[in-house]
C-alpha angles and dihedrals in degrees: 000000000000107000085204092059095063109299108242086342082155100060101023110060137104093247085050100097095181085182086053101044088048104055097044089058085046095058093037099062086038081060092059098066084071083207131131118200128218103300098028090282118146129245116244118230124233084246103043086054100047082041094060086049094064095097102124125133137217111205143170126234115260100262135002133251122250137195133182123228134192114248086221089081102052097065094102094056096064108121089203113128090226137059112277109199106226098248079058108057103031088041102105095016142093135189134222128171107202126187117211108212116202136157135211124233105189106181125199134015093324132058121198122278095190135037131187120198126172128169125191116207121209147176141191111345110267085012126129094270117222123265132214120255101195133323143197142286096012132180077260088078097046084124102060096038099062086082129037107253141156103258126196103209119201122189098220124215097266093052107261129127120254128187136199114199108191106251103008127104116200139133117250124190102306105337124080108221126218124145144100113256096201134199088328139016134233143202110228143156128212145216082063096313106153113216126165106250112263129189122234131189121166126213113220097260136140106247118201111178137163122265128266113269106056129118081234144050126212131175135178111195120191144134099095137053106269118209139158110322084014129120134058127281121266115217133158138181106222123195118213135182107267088241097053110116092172116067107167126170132194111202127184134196124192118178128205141170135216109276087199078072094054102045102101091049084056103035084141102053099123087067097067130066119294098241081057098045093043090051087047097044086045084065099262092281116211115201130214123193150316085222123185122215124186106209095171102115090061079067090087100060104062121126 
């Protein structure tokens, strides 16, 4: 799904009624049996009832969390093709990374096995909106999220994500990795950046996510069933004007599973209306949000 044709339009939007849409497929495939039971009640299908079943939710915490860093550090990062003096580039500017907790609720026989989440940042109205620095995981660490692993992340001083993963030795993005993670894993900057530990551990998954510099992130992890406690932590560095006092965000979390998985459930799905076979064959997406968040108050707190 392309993020910059309109991210989970489908499944998110005010026409998409997921109840509704649930309980029609239910009763269409329990219309299939052509049986009536003793009394005159009808019998309920295997897929109506694990349909009925599908009422799991994806949700945010309730606020993000949200960490201060100093614009000195950004000055490598800087994409411009000549030399920037540092007063220059982090003038007008402050840095947050912020880390965007969820979990998953997957009810019934079958867990999700993709999640979309995008969240959209914002200031004043009219005003130049904030853009994304990095973010993570990103398609740079395709190599250490094809297997589940106990991750140590460090924000560098240019502003990029770098990850130690225990035993491995690779090269991501800019930064070569070696080092043991240990028992437990932190968050950490370097080059004297001060960040609260955090544990990571990441669930084997394929990540595709939108590039740094947009006034948006958007990920779509897949590759593995995700259940409670599973999926990878979210984190950006935004960059904001140095005036703003209103930072908002928006985020958004659909759900789905492989249909590949369900087929056999369904194995009469031609036979029901189209609106129910094209949300079943989507992978019965469940939608969570849009939530809005006021992070203006962290604000405050940039260095």
């Amino acid at each position: 799904m392309n993020p910059d044709a309109g991210v989970m339009e489908r499944w998110t939007g005010p026409e998409f009624n997921r109840e509704e849409l649930l309980a029609g497929a239910a009763e269409a495939f329990d219309s299939l049996l052509h049986y009536q039971g003793e009394g005159g009640e009808k019998q309920s299908s295997e897929a109506g009832q694990v349909l009925r079943l599908f009422r799991e939710d994806a949700v945010f915490a309730d606020r993000p969390e949200v960490y201060p860093i100093s614009g000195v550090q950004a000055l490598n990062v800087s994409k411009f093709p000549v030399p920037v003096e540092e007063a220059d580039f982090t003038k007008g500017y402050k840095y947050y990374l912020i880390r965007f907790p969820y979990d998953l609720h997957p009810s019934g026989p079958y867990g999700f096995n993709r999640v979309e989440v995008k969240v959209d940042f914002y200031s004043v109205e009219g005003g130049r909106r904030p853009r994304v620095q990095a973010r993570f995981p990103g398609a740079e660490h395709k190599d250490i999220l094809g297997a589940s692993a106990e991750l140590e992340v460090k924000v560098e001083p240019n502003l990029e994500f770098a990850v130690d993963t225990g035993k491995l030795n690779m090269q991501l993005g800019s930064a070569a990795v070696s080092a043991e993670a240990g028992g437990k894993a932190k968050l950490h900057g370097s080059a004297g950046l001060e960040l609260p530990p955090l544990s990571l551990k990441l669930t084997k998954a394929l990540v595709n996510t939108t590039q740094p510099g947009l006034e948006y992130v958007w990920w779509d992890i897949s590759g593995t069933e995700l259940r409670k406690g599973s999926g990878p932590s979210l984190l950006v560095i935004l960059q904001t004007p140095a005036m703003a006092t209103v930072l908002k965000a928006v985020g958004q979390i659909v759900g789905y599973r492989y249909y590949r998985l369900l087929q056999q459930l369904f194995r009469n799905i031609t036979q029901i209306r189209e609106v129910y076979r094209e949300f079943i064959e989507a992978g019965v997406p469940k939608p969570y949000g849009p939530v809005n968040w006021d992070l203006s108050e962290d604000l405050a707190h940039g260095v």
